[in-house]
C-alpha positions in Angstrom: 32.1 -11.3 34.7 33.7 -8.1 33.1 30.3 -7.4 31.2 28.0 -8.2 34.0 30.1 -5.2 35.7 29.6 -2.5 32.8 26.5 -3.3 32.5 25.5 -2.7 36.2 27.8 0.4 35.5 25.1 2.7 34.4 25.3 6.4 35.1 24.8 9.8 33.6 27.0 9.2 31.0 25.0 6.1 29.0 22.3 9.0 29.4 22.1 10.2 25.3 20.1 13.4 23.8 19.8 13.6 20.4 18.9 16.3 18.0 15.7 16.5 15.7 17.9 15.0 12.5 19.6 12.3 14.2 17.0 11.1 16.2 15.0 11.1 12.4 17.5 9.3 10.8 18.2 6.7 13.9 14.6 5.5 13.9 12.9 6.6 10.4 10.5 4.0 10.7 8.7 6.2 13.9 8.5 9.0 11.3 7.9 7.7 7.7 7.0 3.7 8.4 8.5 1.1 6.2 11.7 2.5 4.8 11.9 -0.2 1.6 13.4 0.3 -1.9 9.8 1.5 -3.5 8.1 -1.8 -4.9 5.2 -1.3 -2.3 2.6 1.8 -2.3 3.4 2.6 1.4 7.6 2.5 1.4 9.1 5.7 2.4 10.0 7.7 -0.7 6.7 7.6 -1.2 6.1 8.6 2.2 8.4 11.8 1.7 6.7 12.6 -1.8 3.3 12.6 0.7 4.6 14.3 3.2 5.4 17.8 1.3 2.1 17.1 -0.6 0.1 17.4 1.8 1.3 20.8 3.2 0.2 21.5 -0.6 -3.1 20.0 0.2 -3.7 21.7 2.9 -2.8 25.4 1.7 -5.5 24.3 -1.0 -8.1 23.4 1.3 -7.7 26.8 3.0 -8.6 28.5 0.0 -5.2 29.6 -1.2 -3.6 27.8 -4.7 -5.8 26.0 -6.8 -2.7 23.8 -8.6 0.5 21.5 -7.9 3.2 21.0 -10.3 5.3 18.1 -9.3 8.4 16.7 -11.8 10.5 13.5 -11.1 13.6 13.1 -12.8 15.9 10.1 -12.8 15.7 10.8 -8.4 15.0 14.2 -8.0 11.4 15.1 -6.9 10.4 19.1 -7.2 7.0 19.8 -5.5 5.8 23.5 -6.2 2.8 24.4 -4.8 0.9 28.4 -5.7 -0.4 28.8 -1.4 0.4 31.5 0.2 4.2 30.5 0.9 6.1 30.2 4.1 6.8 33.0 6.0 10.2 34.0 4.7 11.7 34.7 8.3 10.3 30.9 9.3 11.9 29.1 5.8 14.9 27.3 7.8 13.2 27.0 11.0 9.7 25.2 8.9 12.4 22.6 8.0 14.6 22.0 10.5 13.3 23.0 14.0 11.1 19.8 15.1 7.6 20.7 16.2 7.8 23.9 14.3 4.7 25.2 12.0 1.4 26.8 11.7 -1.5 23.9 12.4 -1.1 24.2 16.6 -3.1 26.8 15.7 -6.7 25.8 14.1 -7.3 28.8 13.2 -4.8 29.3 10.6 -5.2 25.4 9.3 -9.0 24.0 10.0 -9.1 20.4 9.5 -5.7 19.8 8.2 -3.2 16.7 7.4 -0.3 17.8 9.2 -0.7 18.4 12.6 2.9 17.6 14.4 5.4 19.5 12.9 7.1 16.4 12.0 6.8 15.9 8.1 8.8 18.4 6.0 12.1 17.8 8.8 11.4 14.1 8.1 12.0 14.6 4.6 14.6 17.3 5.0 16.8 14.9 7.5 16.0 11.5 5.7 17.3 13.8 1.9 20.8 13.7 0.5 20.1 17.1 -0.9 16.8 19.2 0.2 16.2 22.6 -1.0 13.0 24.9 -0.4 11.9 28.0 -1.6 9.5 30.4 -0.7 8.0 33.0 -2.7 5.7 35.7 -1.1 4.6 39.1 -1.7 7.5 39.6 -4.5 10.0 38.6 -2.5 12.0 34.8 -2.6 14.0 32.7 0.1 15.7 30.0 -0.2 17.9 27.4 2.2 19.6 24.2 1.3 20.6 21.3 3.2 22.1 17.7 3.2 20.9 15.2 5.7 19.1 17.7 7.6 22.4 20.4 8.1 21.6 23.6 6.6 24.4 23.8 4.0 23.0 27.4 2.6 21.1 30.3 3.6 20.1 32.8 1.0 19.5 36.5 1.4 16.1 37.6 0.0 15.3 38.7 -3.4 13.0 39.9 -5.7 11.0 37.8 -8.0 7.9 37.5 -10.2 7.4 34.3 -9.3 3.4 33.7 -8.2 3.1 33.1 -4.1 3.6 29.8 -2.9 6.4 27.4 -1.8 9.2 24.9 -3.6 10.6 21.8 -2.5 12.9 19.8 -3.9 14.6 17.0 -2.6 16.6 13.9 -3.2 15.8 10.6 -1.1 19.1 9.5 0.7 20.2 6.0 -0.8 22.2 5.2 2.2 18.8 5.1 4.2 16.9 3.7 1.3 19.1 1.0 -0.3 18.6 0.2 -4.3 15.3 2.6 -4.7 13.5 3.4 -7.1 10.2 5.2 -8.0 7.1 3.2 -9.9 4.9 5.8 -11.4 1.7 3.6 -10.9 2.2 4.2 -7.0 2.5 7.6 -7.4 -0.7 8.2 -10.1 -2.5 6.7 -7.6 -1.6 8.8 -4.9 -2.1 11.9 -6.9 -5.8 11.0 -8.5 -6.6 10.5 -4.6 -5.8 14.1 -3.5 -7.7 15.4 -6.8 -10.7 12.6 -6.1 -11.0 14.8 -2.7 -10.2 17.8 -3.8 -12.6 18.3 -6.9 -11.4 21.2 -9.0 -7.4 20.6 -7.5 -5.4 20.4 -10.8 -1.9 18.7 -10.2 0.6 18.3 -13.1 3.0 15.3 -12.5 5.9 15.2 -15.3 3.0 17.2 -17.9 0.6 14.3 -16.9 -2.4 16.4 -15.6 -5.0 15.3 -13.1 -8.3 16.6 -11.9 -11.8 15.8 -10.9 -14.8 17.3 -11.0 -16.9 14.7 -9.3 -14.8 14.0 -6.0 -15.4 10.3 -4.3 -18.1 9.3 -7.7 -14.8 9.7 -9.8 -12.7 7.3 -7.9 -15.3 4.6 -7.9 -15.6 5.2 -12.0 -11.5 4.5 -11.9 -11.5 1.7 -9.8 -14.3 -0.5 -10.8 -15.4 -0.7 -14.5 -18.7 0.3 -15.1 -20.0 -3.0 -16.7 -18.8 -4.3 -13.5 -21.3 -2.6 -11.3 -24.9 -3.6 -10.5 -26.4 -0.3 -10.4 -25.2 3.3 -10.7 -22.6 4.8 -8.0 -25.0 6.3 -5.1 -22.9 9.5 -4.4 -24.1 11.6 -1.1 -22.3 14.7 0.1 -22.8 16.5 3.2 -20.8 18.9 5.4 -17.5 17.5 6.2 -18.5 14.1 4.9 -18.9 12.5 1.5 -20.4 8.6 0.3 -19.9 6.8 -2.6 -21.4 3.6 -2.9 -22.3 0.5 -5.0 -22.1 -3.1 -5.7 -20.3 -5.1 -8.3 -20.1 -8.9 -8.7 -16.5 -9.7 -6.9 -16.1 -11.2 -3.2 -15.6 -9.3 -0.1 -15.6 -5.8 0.6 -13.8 -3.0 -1.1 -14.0 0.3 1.0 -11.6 3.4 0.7 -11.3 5.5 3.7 -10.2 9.1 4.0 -9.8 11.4 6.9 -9.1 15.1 5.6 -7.6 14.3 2.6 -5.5 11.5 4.0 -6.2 8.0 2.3 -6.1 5.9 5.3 -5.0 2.2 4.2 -5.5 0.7 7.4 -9.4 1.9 7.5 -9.7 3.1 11.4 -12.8 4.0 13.5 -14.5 6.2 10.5 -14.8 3.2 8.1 -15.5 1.6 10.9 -18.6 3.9 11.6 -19.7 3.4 8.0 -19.6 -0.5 7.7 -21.5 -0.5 10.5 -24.2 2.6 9.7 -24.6 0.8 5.6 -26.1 -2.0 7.7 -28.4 -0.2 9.6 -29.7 1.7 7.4 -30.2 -1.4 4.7 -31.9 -3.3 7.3 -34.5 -0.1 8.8 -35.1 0.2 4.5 -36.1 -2.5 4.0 -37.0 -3.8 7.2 -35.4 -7.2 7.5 -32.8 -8.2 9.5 -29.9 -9.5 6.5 -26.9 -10.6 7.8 -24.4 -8.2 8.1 -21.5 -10.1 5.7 -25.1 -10.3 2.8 -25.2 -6.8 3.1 -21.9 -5.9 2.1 -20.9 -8.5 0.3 -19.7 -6.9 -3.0 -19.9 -3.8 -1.9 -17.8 -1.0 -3.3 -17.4 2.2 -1.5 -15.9 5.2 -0.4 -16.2 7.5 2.7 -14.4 10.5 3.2 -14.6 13.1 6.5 -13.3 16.2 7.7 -12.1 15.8 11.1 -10.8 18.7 13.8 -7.3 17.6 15.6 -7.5 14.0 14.0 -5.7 11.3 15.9 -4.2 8.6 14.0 -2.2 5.5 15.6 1.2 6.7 14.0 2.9 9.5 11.9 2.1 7.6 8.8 -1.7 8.5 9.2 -2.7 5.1 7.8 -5.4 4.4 10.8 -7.8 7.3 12.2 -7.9 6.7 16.2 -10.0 9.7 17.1 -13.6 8.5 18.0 -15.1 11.7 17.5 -15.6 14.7 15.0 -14.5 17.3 16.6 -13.6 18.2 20.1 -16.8 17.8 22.3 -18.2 17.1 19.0 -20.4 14.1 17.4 -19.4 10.7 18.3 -17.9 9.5 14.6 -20.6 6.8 14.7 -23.0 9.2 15.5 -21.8 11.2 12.7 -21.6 9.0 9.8 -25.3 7.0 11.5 -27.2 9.9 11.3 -26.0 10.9 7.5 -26.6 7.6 6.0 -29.7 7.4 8.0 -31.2 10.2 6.2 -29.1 10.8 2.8 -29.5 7.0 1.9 -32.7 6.4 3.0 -34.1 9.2 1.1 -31.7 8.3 -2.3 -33.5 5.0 -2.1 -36.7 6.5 -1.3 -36.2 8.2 -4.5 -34.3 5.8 -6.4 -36.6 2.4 -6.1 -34.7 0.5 -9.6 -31.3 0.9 -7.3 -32.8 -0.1 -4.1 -34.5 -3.2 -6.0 -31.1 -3.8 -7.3 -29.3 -3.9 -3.9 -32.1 -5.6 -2.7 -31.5 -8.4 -5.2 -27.5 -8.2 -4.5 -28.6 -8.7 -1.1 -30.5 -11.8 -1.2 -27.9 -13.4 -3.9 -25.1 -13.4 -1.2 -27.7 -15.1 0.8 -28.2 -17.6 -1.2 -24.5 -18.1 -1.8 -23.6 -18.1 2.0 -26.4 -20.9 2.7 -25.3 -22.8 0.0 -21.8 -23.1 1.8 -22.2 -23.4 5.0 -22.6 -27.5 5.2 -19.5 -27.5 3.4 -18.0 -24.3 5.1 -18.5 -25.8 8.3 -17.0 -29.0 7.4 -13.9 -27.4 6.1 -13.3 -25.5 8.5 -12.9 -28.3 11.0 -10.7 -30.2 8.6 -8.6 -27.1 8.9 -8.5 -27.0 12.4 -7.4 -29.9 12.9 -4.9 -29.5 10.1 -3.5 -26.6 11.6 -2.8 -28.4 14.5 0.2 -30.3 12.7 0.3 -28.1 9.4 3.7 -29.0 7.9 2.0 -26.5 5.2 2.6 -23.2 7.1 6.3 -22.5 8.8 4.5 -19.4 11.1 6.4 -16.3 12.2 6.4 -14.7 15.6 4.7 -11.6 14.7 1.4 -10.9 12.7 0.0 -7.5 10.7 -3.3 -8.1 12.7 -2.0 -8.1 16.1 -2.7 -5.7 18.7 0.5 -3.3 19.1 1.8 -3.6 23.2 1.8 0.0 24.7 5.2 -0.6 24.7 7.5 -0.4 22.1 4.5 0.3 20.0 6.3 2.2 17.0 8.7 -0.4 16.5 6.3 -3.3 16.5 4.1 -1.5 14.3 7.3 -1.0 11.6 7.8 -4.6 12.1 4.1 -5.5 11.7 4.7 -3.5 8.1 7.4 -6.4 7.1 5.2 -9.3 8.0 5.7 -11.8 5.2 4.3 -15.0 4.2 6.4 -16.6 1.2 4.0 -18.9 -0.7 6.3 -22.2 -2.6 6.2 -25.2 -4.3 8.3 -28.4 -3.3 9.7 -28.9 -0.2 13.3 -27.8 -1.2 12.3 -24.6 -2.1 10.5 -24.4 0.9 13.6 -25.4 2.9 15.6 -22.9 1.7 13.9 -20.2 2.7 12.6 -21.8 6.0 16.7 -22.0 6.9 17.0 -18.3 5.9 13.8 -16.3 7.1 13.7 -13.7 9.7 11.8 -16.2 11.9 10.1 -12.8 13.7 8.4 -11.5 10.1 8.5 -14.0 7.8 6.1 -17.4 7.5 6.6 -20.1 4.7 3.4 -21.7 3.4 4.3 -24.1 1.0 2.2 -25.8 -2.4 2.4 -29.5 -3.0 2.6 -29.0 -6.9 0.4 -27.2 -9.0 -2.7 -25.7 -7.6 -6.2 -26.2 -9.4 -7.2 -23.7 -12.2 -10.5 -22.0 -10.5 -10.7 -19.6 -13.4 -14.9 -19.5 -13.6 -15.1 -22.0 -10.5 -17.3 -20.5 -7.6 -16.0 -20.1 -4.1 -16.9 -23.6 -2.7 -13.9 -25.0 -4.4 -12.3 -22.9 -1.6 -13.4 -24.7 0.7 -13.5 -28.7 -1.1 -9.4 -27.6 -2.1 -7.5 -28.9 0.9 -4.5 -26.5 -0.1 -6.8 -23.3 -1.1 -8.7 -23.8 2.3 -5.7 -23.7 4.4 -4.1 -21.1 2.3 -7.3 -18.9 3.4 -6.7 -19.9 6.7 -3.2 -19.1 6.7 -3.7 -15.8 5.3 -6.7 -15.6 7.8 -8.8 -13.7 4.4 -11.9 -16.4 4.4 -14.0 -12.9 6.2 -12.3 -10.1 4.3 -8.5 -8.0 4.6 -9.5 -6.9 8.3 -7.4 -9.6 9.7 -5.2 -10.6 7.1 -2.0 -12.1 9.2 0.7 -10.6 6.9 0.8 -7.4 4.9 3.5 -8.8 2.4 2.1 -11.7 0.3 5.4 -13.0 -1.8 5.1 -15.4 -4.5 8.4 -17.3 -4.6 8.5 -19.8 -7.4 11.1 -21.5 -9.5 12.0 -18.8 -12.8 11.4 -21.5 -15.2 7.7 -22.5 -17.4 6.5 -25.1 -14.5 7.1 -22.0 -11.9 5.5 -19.6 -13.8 2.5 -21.6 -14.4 2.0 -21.8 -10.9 2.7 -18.3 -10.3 0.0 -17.7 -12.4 -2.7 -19.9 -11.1 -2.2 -18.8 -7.6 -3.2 -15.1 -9.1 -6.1 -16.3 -10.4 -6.4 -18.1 -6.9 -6.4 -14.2 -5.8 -8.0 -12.6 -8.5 -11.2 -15.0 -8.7 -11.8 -15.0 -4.9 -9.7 -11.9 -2.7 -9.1 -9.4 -5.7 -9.1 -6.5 -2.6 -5.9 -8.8 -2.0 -4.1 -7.7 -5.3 -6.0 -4.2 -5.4 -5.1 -3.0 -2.0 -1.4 -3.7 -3.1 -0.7 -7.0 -0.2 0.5 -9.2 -3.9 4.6 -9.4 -4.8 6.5 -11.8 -6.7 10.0 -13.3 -5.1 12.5 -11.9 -8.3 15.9 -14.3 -7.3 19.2 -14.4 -9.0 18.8 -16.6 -12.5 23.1 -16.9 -12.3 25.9 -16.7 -10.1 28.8 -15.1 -11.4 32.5 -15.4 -9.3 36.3 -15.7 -9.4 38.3 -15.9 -6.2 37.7 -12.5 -5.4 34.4 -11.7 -6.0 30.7 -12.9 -6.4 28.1 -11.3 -8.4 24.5 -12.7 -8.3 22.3 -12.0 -12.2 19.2 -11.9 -12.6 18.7 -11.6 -16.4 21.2 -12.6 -19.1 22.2 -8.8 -19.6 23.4 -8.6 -16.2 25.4 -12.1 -16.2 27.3 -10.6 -19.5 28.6 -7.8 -17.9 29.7 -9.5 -14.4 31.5 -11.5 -16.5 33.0 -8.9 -18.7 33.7 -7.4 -15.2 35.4 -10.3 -13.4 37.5 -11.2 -16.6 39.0 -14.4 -17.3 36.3 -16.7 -17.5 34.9 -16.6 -14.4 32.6 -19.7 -12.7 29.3 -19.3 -14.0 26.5 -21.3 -12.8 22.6 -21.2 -13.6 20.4 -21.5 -11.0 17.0 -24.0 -11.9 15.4 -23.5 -9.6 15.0 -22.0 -5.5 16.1 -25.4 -3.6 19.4 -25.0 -5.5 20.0 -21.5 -3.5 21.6 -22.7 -0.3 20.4 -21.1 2.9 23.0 -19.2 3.5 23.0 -17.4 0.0 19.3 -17.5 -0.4 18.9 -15.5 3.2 20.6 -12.0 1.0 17.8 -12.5 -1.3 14.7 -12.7 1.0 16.4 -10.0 3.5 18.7 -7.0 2.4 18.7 -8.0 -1.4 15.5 -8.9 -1.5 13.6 -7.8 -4.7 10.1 -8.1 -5.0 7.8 -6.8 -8.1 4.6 -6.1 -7.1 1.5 -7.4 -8.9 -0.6 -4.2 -9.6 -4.2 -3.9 -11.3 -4.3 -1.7 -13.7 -7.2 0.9 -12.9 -10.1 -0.2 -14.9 -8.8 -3.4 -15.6 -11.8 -5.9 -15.8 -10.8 -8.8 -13.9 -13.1 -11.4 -15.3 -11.9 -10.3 -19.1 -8.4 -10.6 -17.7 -9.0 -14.5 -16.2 -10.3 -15.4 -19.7 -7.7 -14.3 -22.0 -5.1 -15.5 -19.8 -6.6 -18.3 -17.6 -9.4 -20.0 -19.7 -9.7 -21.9 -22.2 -7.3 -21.9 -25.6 -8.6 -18.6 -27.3 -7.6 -17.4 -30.8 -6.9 -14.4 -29.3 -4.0 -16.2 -26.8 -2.9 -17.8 -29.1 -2.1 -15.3 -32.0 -0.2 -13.2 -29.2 2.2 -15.9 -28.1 2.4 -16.5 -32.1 3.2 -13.0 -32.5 5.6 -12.5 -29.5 7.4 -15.8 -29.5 11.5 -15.7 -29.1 13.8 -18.1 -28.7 17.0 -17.8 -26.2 19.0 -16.7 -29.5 17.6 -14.2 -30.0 17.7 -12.5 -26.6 20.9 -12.9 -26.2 21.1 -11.3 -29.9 19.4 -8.1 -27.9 21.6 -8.3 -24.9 24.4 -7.7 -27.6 
């Protein structure tokens, strides 16, 4: 009864206002997205790195500083752009004073990034230590603060530093727990701002990058060149620039960007593309192919230039805005009438490529009509399956649901931490049924080792009970655009018969939905190999170098016990390790990696090649823990 009456007790004072920093560092997720500890590409420090980037980005698309020099020591990110430098009145207020900045005004930032004022005081409150500089017209200012509170104002002074603006700041570990940095995430990142910003030269840690070719340079990287059917098409036109070709994997792999802004989620500009490729294919060559034939394969990039973009959160992963500019084109307008004429006239011009996509084209035909008896039949077995899959423990909410006008951020952040954990055995499984987060996280589980398709074709997809449902699960059997969870864990036992089948579920991936594993969706569960404890404390280990020193650290001989395997993890420990412990190492694809060579040396037959490696490498227990000592 006493808490029916305060709650009914509401009045002016449950009314709260808070500040620009607290309100940043209450709900971080409606500024930066995922917070995490860095093992995916969209986690927050990454987020922060972006953020002050793209100011960067956008001085240099104004015409003002042709270079970025970025360092990253141990935590401590310094990003020093050569623009024109903030105002040195404005330094503190740029910061720290929300919805403060110079792109309200179009005229001073045409077709920027940044647009709300938001991203520099998201890094500023979410840093243990932020500092910025500004160097203009001989003269330098500089402010520090800590969790957003200015700390220090400096006076002006004279310098003969070159114009332009330095930030440097350190992530706060209390907001993003364990962190740390993986320099593939951030490479990436980097070649994308250079890839569309040709003649941009950024130095990361004395690593420079730069690219004179734009969107035709980041198809190079990303697909080997043995890999393609035909030379990239590359078409550039006034605030919007095509690459595209076709290479031998399944599905679609399409990179979006929206004035310099890599959208991950696609939005309605990719949209307009996927759509336009068709039409324009099918007026060519005046058949009416089935959309899925036409870009089966395909491998492409689209980027635009966009006045007052609107994306569908801070993060700038999804472009909303349906048109160009204000009273402008409709974007599918847009995009429709570029590919209508650049395309048509490249293949006009070009009739060895056109016969090539032509061919591509009618292969994927053949390959659809080949599987749709057995597609069809499948398919039902899978519905019905579904209707009792003991397979799939489901979560409440899914990546490719539609976010409620309400609550939209915070659905959205927890659309982010979707999670399906893929096992083997049913007391695995169990475990981490018992311990989920039943709104984000799903269970499918394996019964035993799944088939080696290494060289198989994609009907064994469909004939494999476990890999069609998996597909279904994962809701990937049409491409990524409805994929059902963003996080895809692997979560096997850490022993030869677990690895094995970590393995061949990547080949699973790799053979049939590489844009699985490429667009960064693939982890792998890491869980404690030893448990370490005296009456006082408990220390979890995950390597033998760690279980050493928790037991030099409890002293005494202290229990030790080895974990075989994930059933012997009881719910209630195993819930630390799939929640606020959870460690998960991403499986990333090296850029220019050629998948096929990589399925063979790893995943086909015996090769002398295999085989002299593990000759070469092998080590016995004795002498690791030699090198632990």
């Amino acid at each position: 009864m006493a808490e029916i009456v305060k709650a009914a007790n509401y009045d002016e004072s449950d009314i709260k206002s808070l500040d620009w920093r607290e309100h940043i560092r209450l709900r971080p997720g409606m500024y930066i997205g995922k917070l995490g500890d860095g093992s995916a590409a969209d986690d927050g420090i990454y987020v922060l790195m972006k953020e002050v980037m793209d100011n960067c980005i956008d001085e240099h698309m104004m015409g003002f500083g042709r270079h970025v020099d970025i360092t990253l020591k141990e935590k401590v990110v310094t990003i020093r752009d050569y623009g024109r430098g903030i105002p040195l009145g404005k330094v503190v207020d740029v910061v720290s004073k929300i919805n403060t900045g110079a792109k309200y005004d179009s005229k001073a930032f045409q077709k920027s990034v940044g647009l709300n004022g938001v991203g520099t005081k998201a890094v500023n409150a979410l840093s243990s230590y932020f500092k910025v500089t500004a160097y203009r017209e001989g003269k330098a200012k500089t402010a520090e603060f800590e969790r957003g509170i200015l700390t220090k104002e400096h006076n002006e002074v004279p310098t003969t530093e070159e114009n332009g603006t330095e930030v440097l700041f350190i992530a706060d570990d209390t907001v993003f727990r364990n962190y740390h940095y993986l320099h593939e995430y951030i490479d990436n990142q980097l070649w994308n701002y250079c890839y569309l910003n040709a003649g941009l030269v950024i130095t990361f840690n004395n690593k420079r990058y730069v690219s004179k070719n734009g969107l035709l340079d980041l198809l190079k990287r990303k697909t080997p060149e043995d890999e393609l059917r035909y030379p990239i098409i590359h078409l550039k036109g006034e605030d919007i620039e095509v690459a595209v070709s076709h290479n031998g994997d399944y599905g679609e792999d399409i990179f979006s960007f929206v004035n310099g802004q890599y959208t991950t989620q696609g939005g309605t500009h990719q949209q307009a593309f996927r759509e336009a490729y068709v039409k324009t294919i099918r007026d060519f060559f005046k058949k009416d192919y089935e959309a899925a034939d036409i870009r089966q394969s395909i491998v492409a990039a689209i980027a635009v230039r966009v006045q007052e973009p609107v994306f569908e959160s801070q993060t700038k992963t999804k472009l909303g805005s349906q048109n160009v500019s204000e009273g402008g084109k409709s974007m599918k307008n847009f995009v429709q009438e570029f590919l209508s004429k650049e395309l048509d006239n490249f293949l006009h011009k070009n009739p060895t490529t056109a016969d090539a996509i032509k061919k591509r084209i009618e292969q994927s035909e053949r390959e659809r009509k080949e599987l749709s008896g057995i597609r069809k039949l499948a398919n039902e077995r899978a519905k019905k399956a579904n209707l009792h899959n003991k397979k799939l423990r489901d979560c409440r909410i899914h990546f490719n649901d539609e976010p409620p006008v309400k609550n939209r951020e915070d659905f959205i952040l927890n659309q982010k931490n979707t999670t399906v954990f893929i096992t083997e055995g049913d007391s695995a499984s169990g475990s981490i049924t018992k311990a989920r987060n039943v709104d984000t996280q799903a269970v499918f589980s394996l019964r035993g080792k799944p088939l080696n398709c290494f060289g198989l074709t994609k009907k064994v997809v469909y004939e494999n009970e476990e890999f069609n449902l998996l597909q279904h699960a994962l809701n990937i059997e049409d491409g990524l655009e409805g994929l059902r969870y963003n996080n895809v864990v692997i979560a096997t036992d850490a022993d030869v018969d677990g690895m094995h089948i970590r393995l061949l579920i990547m080949t699973f991936f790799l053979q049939f939905f590489p844009d699985l594993i490429k667009r960064g969706h693939v982890y792998i569960l890491e869980t404690p190999l030893f448990r370490v404890r005296n009456k006082q404390e408990t220390i979890y280990c995950y390597d033998e170098a760690e279980k050493q020193a928790a037991t030099k650290k409890l002293g005494n001989k202290p229990e030790t016990t080895r974990f075989k395997g994930l059933g012997e993890i009881s719910p209630g420990e195993f819930e630390r390790f799939i929640t606020s412990d959870m460690r998960l190492q991403p499986v990333i694809l090296e850029q220019g990696d050629h998948i096929q060579h990589l399925l063979e040396y790893y995943m086909g037959k015996n090769t002398p090649q295999r085989q002299d490696f593990i000759i070469d490498n092998l080590r016995v227990e004795m002498d690791l823990v030699e090198e632990v000592n």
